[in-house]
C-alpha positions in Angstrom: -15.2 9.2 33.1 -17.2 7.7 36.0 -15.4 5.7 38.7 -17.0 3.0 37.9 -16.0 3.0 34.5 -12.5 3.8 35.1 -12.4 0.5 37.3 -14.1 -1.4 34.6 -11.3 -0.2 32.1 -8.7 -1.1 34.0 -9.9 -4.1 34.6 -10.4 -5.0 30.9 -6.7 -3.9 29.9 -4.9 -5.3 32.5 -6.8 -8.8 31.3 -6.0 -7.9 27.8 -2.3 -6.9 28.6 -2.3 -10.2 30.0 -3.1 -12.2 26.7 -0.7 -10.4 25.1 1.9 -11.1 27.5 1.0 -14.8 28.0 3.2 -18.0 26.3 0.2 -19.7 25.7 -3.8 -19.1 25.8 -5.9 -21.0 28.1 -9.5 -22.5 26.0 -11.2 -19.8 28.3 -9.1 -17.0 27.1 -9.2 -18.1 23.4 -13.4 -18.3 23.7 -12.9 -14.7 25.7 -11.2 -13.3 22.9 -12.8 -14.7 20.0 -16.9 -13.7 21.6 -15.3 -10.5 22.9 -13.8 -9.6 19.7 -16.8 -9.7 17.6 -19.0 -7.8 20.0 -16.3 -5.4 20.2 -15.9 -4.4 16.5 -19.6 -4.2 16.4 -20.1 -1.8 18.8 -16.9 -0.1 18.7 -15.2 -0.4 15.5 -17.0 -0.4 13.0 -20.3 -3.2 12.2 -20.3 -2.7 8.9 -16.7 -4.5 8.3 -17.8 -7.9 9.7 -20.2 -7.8 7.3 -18.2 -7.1 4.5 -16.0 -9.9 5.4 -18.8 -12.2 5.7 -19.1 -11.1 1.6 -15.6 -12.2 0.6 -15.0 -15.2 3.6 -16.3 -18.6 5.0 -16.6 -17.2 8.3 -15.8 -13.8 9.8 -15.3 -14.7 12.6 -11.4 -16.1 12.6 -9.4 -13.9 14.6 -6.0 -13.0 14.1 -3.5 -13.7 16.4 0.2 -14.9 15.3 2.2 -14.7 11.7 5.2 -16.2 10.5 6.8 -15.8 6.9 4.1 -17.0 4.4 1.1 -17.7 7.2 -0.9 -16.3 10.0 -2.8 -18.2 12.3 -6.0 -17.8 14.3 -6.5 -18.2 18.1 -6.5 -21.9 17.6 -3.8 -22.2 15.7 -5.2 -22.7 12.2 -2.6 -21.5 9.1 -4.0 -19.9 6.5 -1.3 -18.6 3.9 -1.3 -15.7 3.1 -2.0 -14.2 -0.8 -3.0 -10.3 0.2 0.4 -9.7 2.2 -1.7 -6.7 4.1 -2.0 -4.8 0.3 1.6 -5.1 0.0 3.2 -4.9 3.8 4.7 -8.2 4.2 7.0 -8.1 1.1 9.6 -9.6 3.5 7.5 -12.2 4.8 5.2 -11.6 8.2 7.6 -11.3 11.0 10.5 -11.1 9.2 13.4 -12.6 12.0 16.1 -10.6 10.5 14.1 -7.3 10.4 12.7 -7.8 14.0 16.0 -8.4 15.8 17.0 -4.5 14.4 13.4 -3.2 15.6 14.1 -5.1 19.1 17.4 -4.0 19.2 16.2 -0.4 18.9 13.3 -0.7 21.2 15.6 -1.2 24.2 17.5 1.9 23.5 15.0 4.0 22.6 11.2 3.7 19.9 10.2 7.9 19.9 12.3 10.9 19.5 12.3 14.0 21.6 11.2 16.2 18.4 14.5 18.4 19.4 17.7 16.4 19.2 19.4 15.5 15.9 17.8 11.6 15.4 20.5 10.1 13.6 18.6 7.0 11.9 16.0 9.5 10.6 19.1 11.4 8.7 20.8 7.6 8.3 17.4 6.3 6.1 17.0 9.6 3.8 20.4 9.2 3.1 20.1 5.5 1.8 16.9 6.2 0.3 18.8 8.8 -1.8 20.9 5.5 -2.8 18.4 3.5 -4.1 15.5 5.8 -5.9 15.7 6.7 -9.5 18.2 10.1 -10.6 18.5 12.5 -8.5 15.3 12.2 -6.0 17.1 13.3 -2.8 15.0 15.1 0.1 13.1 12.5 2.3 9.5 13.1 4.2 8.5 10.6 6.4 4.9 10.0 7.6 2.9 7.6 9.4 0.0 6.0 6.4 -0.1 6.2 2.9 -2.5 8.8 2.4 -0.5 11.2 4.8 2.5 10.7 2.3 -0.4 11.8 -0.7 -1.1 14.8 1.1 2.5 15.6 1.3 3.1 14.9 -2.5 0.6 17.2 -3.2 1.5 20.0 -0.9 5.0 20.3 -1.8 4.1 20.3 -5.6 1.8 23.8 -4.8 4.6 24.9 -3.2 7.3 24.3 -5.8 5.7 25.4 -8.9 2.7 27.9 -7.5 0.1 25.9 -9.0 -2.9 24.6 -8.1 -4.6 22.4 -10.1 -3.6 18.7 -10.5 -4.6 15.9 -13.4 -5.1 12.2 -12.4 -6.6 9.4 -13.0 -9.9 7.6 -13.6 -9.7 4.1 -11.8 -7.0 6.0 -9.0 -6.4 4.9 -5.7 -4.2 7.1 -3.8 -5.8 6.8 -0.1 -8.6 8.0 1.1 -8.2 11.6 3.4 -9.6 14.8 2.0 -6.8 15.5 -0.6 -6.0 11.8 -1.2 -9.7 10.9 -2.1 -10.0 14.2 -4.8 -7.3 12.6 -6.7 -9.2 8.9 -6.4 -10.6 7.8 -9.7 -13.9 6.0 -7.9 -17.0 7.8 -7.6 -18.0 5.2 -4.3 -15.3 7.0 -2.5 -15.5 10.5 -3.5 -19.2 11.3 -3.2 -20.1 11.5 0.0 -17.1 13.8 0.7 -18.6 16.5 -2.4 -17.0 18.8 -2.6 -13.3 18.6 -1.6 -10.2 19.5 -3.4 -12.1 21.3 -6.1 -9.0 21.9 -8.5 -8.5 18.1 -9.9 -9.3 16.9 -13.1 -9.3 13.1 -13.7 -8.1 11.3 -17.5 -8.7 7.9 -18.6 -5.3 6.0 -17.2 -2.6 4.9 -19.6 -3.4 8.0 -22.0 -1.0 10.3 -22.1 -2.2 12.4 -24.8 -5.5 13.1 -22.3 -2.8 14.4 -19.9 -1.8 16.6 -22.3 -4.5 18.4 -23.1 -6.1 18.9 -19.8 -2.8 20.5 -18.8 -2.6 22.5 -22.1 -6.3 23.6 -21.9 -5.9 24.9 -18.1 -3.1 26.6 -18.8 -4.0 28.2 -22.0 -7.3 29.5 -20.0 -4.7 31.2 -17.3 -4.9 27.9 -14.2 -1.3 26.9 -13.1 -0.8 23.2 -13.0 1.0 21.8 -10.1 1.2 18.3 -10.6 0.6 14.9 -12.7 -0.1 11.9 -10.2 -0.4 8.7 -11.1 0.2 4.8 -9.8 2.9 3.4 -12.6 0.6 0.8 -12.6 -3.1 0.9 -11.0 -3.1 -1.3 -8.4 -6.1 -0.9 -6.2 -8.6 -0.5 -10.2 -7.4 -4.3 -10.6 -3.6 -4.1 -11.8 -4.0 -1.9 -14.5 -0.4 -2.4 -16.1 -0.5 1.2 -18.9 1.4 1.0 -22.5 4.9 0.5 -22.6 6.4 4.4 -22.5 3.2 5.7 -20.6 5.6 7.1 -17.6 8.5 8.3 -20.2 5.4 10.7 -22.1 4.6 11.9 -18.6 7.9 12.6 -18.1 7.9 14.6 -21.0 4.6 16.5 -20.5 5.3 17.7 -17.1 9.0 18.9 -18.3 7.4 20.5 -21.1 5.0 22.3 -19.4 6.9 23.1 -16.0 4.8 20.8 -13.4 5.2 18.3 -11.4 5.2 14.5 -12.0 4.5 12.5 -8.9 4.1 9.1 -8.7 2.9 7.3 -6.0 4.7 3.7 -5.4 3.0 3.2 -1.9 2.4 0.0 -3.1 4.1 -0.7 -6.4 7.4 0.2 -4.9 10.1 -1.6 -2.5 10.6 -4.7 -5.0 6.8 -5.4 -5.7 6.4 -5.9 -9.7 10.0 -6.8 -10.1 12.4 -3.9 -9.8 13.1 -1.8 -6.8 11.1 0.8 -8.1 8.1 0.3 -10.7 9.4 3.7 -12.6 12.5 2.1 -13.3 10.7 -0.2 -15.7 10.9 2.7 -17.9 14.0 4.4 -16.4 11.9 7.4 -15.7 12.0 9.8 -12.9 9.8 11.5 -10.9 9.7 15.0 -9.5 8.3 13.4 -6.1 7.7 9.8 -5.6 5.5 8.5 -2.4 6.1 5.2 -0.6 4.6 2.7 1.9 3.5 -0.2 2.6 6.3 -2.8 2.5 8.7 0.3 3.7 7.2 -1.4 7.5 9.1 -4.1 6.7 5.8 -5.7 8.2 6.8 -4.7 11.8 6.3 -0.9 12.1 4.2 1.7 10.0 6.1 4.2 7.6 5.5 6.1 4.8 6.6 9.0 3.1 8.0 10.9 -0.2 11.6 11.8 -1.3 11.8 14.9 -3.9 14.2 15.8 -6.4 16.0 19.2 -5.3 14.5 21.6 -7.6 11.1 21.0 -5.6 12.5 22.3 -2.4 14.4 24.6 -3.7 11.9 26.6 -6.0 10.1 26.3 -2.0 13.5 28.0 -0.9 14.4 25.4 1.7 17.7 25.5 3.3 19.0 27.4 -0.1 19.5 30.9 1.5 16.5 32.1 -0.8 13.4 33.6 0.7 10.5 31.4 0.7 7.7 29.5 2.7 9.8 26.1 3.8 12.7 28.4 4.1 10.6 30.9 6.6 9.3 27.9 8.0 10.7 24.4 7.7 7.9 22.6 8.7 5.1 23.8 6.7 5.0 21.1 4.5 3.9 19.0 7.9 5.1 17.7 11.3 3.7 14.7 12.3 5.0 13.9 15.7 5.7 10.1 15.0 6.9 10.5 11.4 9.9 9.1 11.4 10.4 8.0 14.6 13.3 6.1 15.8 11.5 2.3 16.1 10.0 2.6 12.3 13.3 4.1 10.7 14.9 0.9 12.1 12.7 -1.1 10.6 12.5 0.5 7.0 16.4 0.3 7.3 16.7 -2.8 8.2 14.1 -3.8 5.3 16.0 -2.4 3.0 19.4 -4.1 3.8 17.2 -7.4 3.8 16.0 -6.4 0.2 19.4 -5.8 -1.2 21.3 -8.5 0.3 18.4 -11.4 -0.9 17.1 -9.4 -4.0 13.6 -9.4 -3.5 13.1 -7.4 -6.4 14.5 -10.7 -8.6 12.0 -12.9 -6.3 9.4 -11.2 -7.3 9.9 -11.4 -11.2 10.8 -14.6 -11.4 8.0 -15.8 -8.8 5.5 -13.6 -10.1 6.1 -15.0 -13.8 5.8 -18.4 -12.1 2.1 -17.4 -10.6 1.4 -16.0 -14.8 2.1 -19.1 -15.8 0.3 -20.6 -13.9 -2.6 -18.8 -13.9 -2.8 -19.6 -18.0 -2.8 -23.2 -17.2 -6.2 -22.5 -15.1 -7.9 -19.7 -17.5 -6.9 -22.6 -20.9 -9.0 -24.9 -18.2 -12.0 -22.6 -16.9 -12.0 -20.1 -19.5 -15.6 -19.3 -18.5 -14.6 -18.4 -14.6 -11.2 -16.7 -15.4 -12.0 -13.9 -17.9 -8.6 -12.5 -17.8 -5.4 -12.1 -15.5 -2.3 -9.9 -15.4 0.5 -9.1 -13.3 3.9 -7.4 -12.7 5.8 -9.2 -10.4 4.2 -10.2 -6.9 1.5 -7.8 -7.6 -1.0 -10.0 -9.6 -4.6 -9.9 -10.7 -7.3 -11.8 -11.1 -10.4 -11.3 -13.3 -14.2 -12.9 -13.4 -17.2 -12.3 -15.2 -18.9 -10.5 -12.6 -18.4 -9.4 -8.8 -19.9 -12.4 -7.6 -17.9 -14.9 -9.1 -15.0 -13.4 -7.5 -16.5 -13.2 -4.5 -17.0 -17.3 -4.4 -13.8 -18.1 -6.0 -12.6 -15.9 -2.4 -14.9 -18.1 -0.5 -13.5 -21.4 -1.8 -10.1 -20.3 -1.4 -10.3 -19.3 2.4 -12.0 -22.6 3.0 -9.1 -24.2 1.7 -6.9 -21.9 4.3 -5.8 -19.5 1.5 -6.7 -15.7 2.3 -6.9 -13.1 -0.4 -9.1 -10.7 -1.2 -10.5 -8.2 -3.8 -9.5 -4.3 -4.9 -11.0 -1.4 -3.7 -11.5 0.5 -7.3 -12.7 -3.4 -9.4 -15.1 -5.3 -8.1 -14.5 -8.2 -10.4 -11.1 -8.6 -10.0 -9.1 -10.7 -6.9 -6.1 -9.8 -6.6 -2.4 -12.4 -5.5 -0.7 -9.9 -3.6 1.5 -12.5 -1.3 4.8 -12.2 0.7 7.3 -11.9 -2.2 9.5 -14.2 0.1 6.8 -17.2 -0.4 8.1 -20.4 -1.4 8.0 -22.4 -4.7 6.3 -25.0 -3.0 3.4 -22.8 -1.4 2.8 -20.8 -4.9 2.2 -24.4 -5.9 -0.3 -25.3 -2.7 -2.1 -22.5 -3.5 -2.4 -23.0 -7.6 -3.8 -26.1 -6.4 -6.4 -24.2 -4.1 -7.3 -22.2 -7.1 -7.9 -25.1 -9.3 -10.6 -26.9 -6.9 -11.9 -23.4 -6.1 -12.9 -22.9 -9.7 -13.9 -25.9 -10.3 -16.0 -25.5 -7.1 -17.3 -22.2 -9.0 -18.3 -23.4 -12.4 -20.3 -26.1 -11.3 -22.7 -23.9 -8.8 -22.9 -20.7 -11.2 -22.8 -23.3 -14.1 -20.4 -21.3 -16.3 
């Protein structure tokens, strides 16, 4: 670092610390911001996003700068409401005044732990995660993004049953670092990185009898299996909702033939398609469960797994037993801010917002609203909505090809509604809003998607 470039960096943060700490923007900070911001993901970020956006979006260049419940707004104050919630953060709405007065409240006493000391809340939120998960998942994890909390998954199923093959999914998402991204069902994603984790084999989704055999065949041939991973329902491949009793079979075949079942409700979970849990649909439980995402409570980043106590104990942790987590408690991972202090207050405080307003029941009942809805509009454009499906608040979208989408997107963000499509589908757009969104918005932005297809028939004259 030159001197000169040290002075020119501290010149640019103190004038960015200043916007932040400002009341109110003058029109020369706004302009600052808005030119400065551009330049700046183009030559330090990454280019190649703005021009995605400019794919799915009116204009790319509208940059965030304030939320509140159901909206955000850009430097100039225009609202857009919100229908991606962040892929599932802002379950309790953006800004969430409840959740933010325990995150303050914690802030001025203390955000990071000293990696030594006993951290009570850490202790406090496995405990009441322990409360609300399905049977008898008990150990916690915590973590920093989803795909960390994959990586964990998968670790501690290796070293609970000595396996080392696993069996997922065609059309997966499950994040996208080295291990994550072998269990990914998307070729886009995964072939660049050839080869990774070497011992996956991926089944066609909702089949449980392909399951089945690929763990019967590798184990018949001498492999060890350490887990089944799947999403209960595939949300990222366009809300792919499998066959009633789908999760109970998998159940089943991993009891049968000693391995793990992991699912990963990163973003199923925490209320999202209409029940705390999406595996209680079925009443099933997993060995290891992942989650994320709305755990934030849309304030501060955290993720993890909780395990049921046969997987730590076959590791011999804290059991007396020899083993590798009992040698060595940490080998399953340390990440110095995983479960820090500020982000375990705000995944409790989330929590005690879900259960004392029942956002799982919000969701059902506001996601069978949107359904409804939605079969008003495909009975009126049958030839722009090809299908649509949905479990609770987490609700797809699907046209006849990419494109379509891609204006129906375009229409809706000029009528101040942002969404957005999955990573796995191109052709599907997914309704993925606050789950605390009002009656009268879900309405507002019904009527959005009605003049946006309308809008769309007409110029690809469907």
């Amino acid at each position: 670092m030159t001197e000169m470039n040290k002075a020119k960096a501290l010149e640019l943060a103190t004038r960015v610390v200043g916007y932040i700490e400002k009341d109110e923007l003058t029109d020369a900070d706004k302009k600052a911001i808005h030119d400065e911001s551009i330049a700046n993901f183009n030559e330090n970020v990454n280019p190649g996003w703005l021009e995605y956006r400019k794919s799915v979006s009116t204009d790319a260049a509208f940059v965030e700068w304030e939320d509140d419940n159901e909206v955000f707004r850009d430097l100039n104050g225009t609202e857009f409401i919100d229908c991606l919630g962040g892929f599932g953060i802002f379950a309790c709405g953006h800004g969430n005044p409840e959740i933010r007065k325990t995150v303050q409240a914690q802030l001025n006493r203390y955000a990071l732990h000293s990696q030594e000391l006993v951290d009570p809340l850490r202790g406090y939120l496995a405990k009441i995660l322990g409360m609300i998960t399905p049977g008898d998942l008990q150990y916690s994890f915590f973590c920093n993004g989803g795909a960390e909390a994959v990586e964990m998954a998968l670790k501690l199923a290796r070293l609970a049953t000595g396996g080392r093959w696993y069996i997922s999914t065609i059309g997966a998402f499950h994040g996208k670092s080295m291990g994550a991204i072998s269990m990914g069902g998307k070729g886009a994603y995964r072939e660049d990185y050839i080869p990774m984790v070497q011992q996956v084999q991926h089944v066609e989704y909702g089949n449980a009898a392909a399951t089945e055999a690929a763990v019967k065949n590798l184990q018949t041939v001498g492999e060890k299996v350490a887990a089944i991973i799947v999403e209960p329902v595939q949300g990222e491949a366009g809300v792919i909702i499998p066959p009633e009793g789908y999760l109970q079979q998998l159940r089943d075949i991993a009891d049968k033939y000693g391995v793990c079942l992991i699912f990963d409700e990163i973003q199923t979970g925490l209320g999202r398609t209409g029940t705390m849990w999406r595996c209680e649909h079925e009443g099933v439980c997993p060995d290891i469960m992942t989650f994320g995402k709305a755990s934030s409570g849309g304030l501060v980043p955290i993720t993890g797994i909780i395990a049921r106590p046969w997987t730590y104990e076959k590791s011999g942790v804290g059991t007396g037993q020899e083993g590798k987590m009992f040698d060595n408690p940490w080998i399953l991972g340390s990440p110095t801010f995983g479960g820090n202090p500020l982000a375990c207050s705000a995944f409790i405080s989330t929590i005690k917002y879900m259960l004392e307003n029942d956002i799982p029941g919000q969701s059902k009942a506001k996601g069978d609203y949107y359904l409804e809805g939605l079969k008003k509009l495909q009975d009126k454009y049958p030839t722009v909505l090809k299908e649509f499906r949905g479990a609770g608040m987490l609700i797809c979208m699907e046209f006849p090809e990419a494109e379509v989408g891609y204006e129906v997107t375009k229409n809706l963000f000029a009528r101040k509604v942002m969404t957005a499509g999955t990573l796995v589908n191109a052709k599907t757009v997914r309704i993925e809003p606050p789950i605390t969104q009002s009656y009268e918005t879900i309405d507002k932005v019904l009527a959005a998607l009605d003049e946006s297809m309308a809008a769309v028939k007409a110029e690809f004259n469907l």
